[in-house]
py3Dmol code that shows the C-alpha trace and the ligand (Angstrom):
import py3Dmol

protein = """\
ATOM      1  CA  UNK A   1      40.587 113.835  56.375  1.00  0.00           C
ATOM      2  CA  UNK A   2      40.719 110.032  56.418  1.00  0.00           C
ATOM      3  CA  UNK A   3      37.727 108.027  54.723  1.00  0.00           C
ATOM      4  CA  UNK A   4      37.028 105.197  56.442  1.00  0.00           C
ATOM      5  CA  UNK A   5      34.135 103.139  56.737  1.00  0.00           C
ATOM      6  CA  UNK A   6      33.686 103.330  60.271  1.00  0.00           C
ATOM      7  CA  UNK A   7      30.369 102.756  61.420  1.00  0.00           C
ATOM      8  CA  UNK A   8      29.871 105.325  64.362  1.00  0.00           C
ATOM      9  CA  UNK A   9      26.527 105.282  66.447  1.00  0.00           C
ATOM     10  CA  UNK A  10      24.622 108.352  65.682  1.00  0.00           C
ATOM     11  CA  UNK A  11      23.116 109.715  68.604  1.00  0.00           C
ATOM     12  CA  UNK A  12      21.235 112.681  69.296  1.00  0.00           C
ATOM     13  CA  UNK A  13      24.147 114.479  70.951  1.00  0.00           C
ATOM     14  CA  UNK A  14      26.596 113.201  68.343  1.00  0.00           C
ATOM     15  CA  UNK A  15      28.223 116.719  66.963  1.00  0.00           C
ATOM     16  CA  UNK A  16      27.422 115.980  63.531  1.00  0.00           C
ATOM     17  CA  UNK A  17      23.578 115.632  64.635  1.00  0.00           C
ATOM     18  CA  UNK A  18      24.119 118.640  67.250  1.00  0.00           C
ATOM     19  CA  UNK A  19      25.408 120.605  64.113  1.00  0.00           C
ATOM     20  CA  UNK A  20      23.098 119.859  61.910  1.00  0.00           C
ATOM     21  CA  UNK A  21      19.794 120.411  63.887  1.00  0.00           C
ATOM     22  CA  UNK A  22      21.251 123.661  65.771  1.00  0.00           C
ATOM     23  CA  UNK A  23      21.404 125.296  62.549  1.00  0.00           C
ATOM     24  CA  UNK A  24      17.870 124.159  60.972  1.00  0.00           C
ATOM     25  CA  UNK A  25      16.612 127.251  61.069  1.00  0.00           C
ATOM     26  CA  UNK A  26      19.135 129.520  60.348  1.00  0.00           C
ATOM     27  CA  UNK A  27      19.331 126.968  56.878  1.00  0.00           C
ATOM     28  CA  UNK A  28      15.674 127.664  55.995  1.00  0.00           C
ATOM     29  CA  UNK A  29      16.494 131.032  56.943  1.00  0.00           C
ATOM     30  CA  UNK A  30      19.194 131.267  54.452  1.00  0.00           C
ATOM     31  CA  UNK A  31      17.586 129.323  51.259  1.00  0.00           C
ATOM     32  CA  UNK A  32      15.058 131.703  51.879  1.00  0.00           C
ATOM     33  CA  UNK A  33      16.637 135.372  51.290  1.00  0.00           C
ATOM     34  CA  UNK A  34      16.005 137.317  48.374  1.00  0.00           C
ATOM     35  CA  UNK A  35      19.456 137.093  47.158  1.00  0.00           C
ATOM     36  CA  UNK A  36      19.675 133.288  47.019  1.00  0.00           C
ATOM     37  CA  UNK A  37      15.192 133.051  45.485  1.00  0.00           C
ATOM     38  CA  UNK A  38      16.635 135.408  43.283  1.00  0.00           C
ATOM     39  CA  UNK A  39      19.875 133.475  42.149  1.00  0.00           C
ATOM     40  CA  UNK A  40      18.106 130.132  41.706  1.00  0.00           C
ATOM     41  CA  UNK A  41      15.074 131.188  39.954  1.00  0.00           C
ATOM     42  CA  UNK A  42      16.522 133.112  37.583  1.00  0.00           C
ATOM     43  CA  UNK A  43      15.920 136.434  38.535  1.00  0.00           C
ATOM     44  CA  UNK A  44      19.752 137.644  38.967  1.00  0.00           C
ATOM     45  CA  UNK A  45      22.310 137.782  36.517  1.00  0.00           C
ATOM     46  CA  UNK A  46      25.675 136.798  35.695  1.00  0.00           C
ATOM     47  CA  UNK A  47      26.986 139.864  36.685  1.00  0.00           C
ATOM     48  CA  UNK A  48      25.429 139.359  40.514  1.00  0.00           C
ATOM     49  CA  UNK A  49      26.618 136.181  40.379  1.00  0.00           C
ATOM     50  CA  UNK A  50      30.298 137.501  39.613  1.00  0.00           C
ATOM     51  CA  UNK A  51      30.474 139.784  42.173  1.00  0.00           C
ATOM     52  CA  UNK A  52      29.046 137.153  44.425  1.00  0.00           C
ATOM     53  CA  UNK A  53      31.988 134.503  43.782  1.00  0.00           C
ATOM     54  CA  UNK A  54      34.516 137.308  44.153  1.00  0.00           C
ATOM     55  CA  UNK A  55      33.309 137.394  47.183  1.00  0.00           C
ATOM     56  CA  UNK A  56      33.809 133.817  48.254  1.00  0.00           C
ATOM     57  CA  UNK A  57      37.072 133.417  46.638  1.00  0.00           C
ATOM     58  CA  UNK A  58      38.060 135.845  49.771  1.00  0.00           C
ATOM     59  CA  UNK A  59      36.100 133.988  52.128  1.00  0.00           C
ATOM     60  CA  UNK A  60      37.924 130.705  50.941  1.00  0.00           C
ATOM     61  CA  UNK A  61      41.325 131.910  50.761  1.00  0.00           C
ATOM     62  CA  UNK A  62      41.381 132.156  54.133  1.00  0.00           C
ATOM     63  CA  UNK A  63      39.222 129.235  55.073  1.00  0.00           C
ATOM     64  CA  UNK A  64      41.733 127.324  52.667  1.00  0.00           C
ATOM     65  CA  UNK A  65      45.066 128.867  54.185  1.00  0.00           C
ATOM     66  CA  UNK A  66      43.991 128.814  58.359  1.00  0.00           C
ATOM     67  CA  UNK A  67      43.038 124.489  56.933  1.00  0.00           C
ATOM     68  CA  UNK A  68      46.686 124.857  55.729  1.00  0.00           C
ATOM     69  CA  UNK A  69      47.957 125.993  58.861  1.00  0.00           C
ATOM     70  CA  UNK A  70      46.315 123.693  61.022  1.00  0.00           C
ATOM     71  CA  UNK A  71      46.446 120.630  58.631  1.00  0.00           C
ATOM     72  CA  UNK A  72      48.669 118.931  61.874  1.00  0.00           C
ATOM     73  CA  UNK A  73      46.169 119.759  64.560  1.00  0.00           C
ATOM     74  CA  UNK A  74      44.693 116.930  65.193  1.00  0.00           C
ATOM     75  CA  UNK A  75      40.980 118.581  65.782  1.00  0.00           C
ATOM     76  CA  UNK A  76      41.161 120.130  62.301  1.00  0.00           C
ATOM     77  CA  UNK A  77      42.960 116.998  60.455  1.00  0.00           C
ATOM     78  CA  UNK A  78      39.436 115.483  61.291  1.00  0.00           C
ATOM     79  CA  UNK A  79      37.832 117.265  58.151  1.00  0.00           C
ATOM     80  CA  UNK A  80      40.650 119.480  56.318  1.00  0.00           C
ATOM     81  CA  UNK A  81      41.010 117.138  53.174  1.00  0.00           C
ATOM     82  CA  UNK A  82      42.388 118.188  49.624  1.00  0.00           C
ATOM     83  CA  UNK A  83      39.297 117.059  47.804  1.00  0.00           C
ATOM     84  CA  UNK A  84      37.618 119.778  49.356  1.00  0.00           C
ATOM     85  CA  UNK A  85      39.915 122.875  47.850  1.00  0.00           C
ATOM     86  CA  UNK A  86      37.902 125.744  46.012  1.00  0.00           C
ATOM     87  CA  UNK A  87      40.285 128.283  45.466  1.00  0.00           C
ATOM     88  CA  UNK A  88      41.514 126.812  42.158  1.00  0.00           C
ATOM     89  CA  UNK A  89      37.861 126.274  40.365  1.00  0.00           C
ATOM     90  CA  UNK A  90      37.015 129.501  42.240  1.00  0.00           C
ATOM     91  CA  UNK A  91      39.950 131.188  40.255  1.00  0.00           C
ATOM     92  CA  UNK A  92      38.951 129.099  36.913  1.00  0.00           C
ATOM     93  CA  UNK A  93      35.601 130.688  37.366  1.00  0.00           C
ATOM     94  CA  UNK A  94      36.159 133.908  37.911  1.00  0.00           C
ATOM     95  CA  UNK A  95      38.819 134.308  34.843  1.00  0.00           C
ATOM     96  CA  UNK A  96      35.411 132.576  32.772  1.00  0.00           C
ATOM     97  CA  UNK A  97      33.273 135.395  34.237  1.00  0.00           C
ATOM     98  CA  UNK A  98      35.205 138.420  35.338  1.00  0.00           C
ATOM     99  CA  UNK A  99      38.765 137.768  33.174  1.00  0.00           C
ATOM    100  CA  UNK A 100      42.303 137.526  34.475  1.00  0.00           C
ATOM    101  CA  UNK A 101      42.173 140.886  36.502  1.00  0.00           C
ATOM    102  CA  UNK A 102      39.214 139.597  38.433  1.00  0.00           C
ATOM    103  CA  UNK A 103      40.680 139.972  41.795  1.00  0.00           C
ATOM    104  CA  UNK A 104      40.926 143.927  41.335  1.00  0.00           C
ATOM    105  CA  UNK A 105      36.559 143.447  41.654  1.00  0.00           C
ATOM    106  CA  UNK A 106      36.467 144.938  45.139  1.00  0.00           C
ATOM    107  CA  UNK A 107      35.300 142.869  48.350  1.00  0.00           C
ATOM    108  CA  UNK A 108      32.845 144.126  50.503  1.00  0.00           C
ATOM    109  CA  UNK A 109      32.209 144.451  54.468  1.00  0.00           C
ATOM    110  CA  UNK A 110      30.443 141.373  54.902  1.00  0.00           C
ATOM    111  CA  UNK A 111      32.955 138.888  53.229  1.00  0.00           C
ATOM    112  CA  UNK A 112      35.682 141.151  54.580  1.00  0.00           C
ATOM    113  CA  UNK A 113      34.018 140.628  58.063  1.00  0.00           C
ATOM    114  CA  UNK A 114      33.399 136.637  57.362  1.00  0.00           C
ATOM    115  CA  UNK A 115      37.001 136.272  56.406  1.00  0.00           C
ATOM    116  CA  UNK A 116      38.320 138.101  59.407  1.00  0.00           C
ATOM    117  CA  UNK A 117      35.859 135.335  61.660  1.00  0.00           C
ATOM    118  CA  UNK A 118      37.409 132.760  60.205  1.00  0.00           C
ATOM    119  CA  UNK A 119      41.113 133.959  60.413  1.00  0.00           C
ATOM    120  CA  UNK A 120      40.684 134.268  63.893  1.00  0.00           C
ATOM    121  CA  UNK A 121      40.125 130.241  64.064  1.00  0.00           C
ATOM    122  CA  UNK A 122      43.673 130.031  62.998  1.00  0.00           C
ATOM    123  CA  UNK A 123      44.062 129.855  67.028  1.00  0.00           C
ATOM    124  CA  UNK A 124      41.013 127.528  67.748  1.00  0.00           C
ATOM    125  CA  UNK A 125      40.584 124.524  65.635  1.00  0.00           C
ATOM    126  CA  UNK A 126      37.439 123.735  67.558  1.00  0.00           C
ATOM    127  CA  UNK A 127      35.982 126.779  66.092  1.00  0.00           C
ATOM    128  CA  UNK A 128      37.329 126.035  62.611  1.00  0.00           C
ATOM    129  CA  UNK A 129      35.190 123.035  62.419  1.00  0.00           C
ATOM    130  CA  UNK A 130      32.540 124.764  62.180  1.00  0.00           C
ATOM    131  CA  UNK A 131      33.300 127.520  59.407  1.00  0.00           C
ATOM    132  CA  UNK A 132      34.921 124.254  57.748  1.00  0.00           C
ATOM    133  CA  UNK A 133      31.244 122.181  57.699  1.00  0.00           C
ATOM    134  CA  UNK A 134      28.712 125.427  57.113  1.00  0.00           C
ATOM    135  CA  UNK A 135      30.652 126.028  53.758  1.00  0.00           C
ATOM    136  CA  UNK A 136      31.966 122.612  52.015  1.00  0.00           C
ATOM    137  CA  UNK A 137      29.269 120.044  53.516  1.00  0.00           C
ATOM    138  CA  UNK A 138      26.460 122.552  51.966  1.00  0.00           C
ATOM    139  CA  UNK A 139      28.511 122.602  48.914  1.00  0.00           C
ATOM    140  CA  UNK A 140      28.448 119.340  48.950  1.00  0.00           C
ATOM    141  CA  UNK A 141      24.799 119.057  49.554  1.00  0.00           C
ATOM    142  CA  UNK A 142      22.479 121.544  48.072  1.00  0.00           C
ATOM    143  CA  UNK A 143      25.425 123.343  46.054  1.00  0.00           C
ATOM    144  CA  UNK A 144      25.611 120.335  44.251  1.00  0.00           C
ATOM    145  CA  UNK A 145      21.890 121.460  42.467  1.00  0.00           C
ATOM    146  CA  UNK A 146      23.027 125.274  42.634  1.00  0.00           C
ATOM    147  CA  UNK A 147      25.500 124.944  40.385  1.00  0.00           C
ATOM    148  CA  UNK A 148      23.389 122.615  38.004  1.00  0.00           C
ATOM    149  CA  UNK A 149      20.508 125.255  38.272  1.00  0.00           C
ATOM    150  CA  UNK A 150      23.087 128.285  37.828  1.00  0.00           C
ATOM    151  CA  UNK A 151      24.082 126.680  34.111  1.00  0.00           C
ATOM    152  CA  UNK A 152      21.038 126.473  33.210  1.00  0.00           C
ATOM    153  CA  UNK A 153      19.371 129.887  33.987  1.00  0.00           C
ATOM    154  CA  UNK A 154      22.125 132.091  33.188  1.00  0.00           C
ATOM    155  CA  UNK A 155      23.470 129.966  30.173  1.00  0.00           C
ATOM    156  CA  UNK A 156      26.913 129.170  31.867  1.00  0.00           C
ATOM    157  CA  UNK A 157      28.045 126.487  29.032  1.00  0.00           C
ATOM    158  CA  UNK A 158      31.778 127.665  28.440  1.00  0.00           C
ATOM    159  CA  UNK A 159      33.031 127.375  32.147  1.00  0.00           C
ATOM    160  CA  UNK A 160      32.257 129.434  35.523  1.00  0.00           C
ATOM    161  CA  UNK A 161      30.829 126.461  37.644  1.00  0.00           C
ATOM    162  CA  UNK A 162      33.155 124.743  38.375  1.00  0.00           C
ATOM    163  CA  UNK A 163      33.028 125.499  42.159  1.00  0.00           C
ATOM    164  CA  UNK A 164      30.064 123.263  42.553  1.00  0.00           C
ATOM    165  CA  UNK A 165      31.973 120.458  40.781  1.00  0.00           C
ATOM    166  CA  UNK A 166      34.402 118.000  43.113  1.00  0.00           C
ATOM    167  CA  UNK A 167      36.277 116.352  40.932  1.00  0.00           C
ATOM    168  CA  UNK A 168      37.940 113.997  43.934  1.00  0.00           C
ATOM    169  CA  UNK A 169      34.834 113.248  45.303  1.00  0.00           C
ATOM    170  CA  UNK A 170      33.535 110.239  43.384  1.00  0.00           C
ATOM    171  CA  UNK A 171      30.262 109.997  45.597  1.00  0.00           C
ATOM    172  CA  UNK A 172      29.310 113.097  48.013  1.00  0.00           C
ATOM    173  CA  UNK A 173      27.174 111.127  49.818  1.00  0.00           C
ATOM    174  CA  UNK A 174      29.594 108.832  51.402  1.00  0.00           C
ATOM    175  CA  UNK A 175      31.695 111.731  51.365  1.00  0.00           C
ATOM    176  CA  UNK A 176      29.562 113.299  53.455  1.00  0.00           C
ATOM    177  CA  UNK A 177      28.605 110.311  55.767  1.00  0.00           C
ATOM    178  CA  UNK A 178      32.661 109.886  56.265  1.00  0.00           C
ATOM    179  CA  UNK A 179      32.746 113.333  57.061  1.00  0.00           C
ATOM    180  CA  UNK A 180      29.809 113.398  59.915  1.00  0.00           C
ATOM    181  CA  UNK A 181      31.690 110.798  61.320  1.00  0.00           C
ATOM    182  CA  UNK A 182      35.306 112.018  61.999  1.00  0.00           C
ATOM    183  CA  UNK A 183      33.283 114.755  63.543  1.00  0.00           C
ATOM    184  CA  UNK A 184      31.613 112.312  65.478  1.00  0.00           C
ATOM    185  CA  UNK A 185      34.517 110.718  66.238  1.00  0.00           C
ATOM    186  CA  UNK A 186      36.150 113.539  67.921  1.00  0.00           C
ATOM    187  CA  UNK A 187      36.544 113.260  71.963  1.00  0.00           C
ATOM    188  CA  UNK A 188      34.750 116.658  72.788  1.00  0.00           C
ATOM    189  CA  UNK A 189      32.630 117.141  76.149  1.00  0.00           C
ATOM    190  CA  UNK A 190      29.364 119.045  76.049  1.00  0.00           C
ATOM    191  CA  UNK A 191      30.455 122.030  76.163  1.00  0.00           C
ATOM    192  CA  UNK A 192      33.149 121.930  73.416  1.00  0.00           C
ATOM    193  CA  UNK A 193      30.566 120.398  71.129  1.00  0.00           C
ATOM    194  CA  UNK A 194      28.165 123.511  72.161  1.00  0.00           C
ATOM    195  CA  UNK A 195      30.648 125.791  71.252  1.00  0.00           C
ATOM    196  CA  UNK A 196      31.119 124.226  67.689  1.00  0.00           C
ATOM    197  CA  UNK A 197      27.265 124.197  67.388  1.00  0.00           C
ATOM    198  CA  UNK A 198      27.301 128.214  68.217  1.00  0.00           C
ATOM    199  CA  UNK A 199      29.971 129.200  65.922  1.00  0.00           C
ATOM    200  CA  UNK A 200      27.997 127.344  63.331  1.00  0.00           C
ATOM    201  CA  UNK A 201      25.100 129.297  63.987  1.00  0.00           C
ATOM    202  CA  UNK A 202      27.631 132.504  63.927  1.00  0.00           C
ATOM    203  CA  UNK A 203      28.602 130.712  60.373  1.00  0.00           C
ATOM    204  CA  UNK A 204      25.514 130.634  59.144  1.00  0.00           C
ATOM    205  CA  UNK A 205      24.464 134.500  60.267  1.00  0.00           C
ATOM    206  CA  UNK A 206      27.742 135.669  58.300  1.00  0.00           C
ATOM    207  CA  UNK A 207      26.494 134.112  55.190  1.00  0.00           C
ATOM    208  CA  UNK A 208      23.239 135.757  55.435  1.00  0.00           C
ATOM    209  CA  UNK A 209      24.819 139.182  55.691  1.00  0.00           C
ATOM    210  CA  UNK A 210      26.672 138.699  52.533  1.00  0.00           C
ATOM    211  CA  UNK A 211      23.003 137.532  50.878  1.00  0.00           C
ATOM    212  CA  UNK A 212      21.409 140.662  52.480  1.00  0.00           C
ATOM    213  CA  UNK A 213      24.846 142.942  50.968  1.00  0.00           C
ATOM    214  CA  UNK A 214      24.739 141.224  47.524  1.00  0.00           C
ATOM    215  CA  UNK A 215      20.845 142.032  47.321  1.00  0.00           C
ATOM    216  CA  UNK A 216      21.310 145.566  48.530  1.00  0.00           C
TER     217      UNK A 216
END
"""
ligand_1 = """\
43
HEM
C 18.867 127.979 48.225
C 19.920 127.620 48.878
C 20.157 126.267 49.466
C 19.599 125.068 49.159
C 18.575 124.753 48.095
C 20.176 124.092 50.064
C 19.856 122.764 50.078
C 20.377 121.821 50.938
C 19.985 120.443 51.019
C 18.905 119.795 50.141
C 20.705 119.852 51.981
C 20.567 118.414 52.477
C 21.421 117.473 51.691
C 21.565 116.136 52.390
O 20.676 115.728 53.157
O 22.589 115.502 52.184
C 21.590 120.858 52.507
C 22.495 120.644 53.497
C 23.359 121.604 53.970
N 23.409 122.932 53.607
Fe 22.244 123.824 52.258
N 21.067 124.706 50.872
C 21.084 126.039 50.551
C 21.833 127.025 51.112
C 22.798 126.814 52.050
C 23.654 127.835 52.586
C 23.617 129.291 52.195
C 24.489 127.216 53.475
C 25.594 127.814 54.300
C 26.447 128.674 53.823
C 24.142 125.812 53.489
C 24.751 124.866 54.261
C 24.377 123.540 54.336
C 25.003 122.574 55.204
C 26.141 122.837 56.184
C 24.366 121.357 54.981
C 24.670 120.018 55.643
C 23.678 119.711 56.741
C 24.086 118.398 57.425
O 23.775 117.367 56.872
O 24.709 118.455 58.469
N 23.116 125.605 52.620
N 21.368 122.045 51.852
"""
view = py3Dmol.view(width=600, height=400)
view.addModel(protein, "pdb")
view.setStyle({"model": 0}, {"cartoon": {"style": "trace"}})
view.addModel(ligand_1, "xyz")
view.setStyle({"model": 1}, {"stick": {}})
view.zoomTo()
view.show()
């Protein structure tokens, strides 16, 4: 992803805006499961919260290796950006919480069904965008308190947050206001845009499964 200060017009039907307000609900709809009130008010433990991450580090390996692939698309190259990588302070983390054998902690069926969404992006960049902005830009945005709010009520001093923390992003905001508008800046029609909008949605519904499977 380039970041360039270019000022782009933000209208109603620009994707970033299309994205952002055709997944309002499903947002409130995800702050508000158990699994997440739970995490961020203390009532989990670091044990949940292990098994959680073991679980994203298989949803990002393959949202990290289909960005790989299609790094030279030029749909993709709108957002795919270094800066952004979470495998390696996903791996960090889980060696702090689980130990070195963490990856023998066994996925379940709703990353294992999240991951196999996104892999089948690899042939639709289009789509990709919008597994690409549901995870990073709200790691970016309200991750960025998670993982403050994580260290404090579970005591995570010696390491095991470090997914939260972007150490090549200086500023997420303008990070983030860069971001919207490469999306922006992308020559969809209508339709194309809609069909970003409903995978986000699609996105956003595969997260909440893994909530409602990690509070099960
Ligand atoms: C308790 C849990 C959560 C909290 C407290 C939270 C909080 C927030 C906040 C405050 C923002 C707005 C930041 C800004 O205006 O720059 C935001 C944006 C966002 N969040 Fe969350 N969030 C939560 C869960 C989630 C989940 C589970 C996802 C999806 C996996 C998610 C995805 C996003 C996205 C994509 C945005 C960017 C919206 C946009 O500007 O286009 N969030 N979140």
């Amino acid at each position: 992803m380039t970041v360039t200060a270019t000022p782009e017009p933000l209208t109603q039907d620009a994707l970033s805006s299309l994205m952002r307000e055709g997944s309002r609900a499903e947002h409130t709809s995800a702050e508000n499961t158990t699994f997440m009130t739970d995490l961020l008010e203390g009532r989990s433990s670091v044990e949940a919260y292990t098994v959680f991450l073991r679980q994203l580090a298989a949803v990002y390996e393959v949202l990290e290796s289909v960005g790989r692939d299609l790094a030279g698309d030029p749909v993709a190259a709108a957002v795919v950006d270094d800066a952004l990588m979470r495998a390696e302070a996903i791996d960090a983390d889980l060696r702090v919480l689980a130990g070195d054998d963490w990856r023998d902690l066994p996925v379940g069926p709703a990353a294992t069904a999240y991951a196999a969404r996104i892999a089948e992006t690899r042939d639709d960049a289009v789509l990709y965008l919008a597994h690409h902005y549901t995870r990073y830009l709200g790691d970016l945005s309200g991750g960025q308190a998670i993982g403050r709010i994580l260290q404090r009520a579970y005591g995570l001093t010696d390491g095991g947050v470090s997914f939260y923390e972007f150490p090549a992003i200086a500023k997420p905001k303008i990070f983030k206001d860069a971001y919207r508008a490469n999306l922006d800046a992308l020559p969809f029609d209508d339709e194309t845009k809609a069909r970003v909008v409903a995978e986000v949605k699609v996105a956003f519904g595969l997260n909440e499964a893994l909530f409602a499977e990690m509070s099960a």
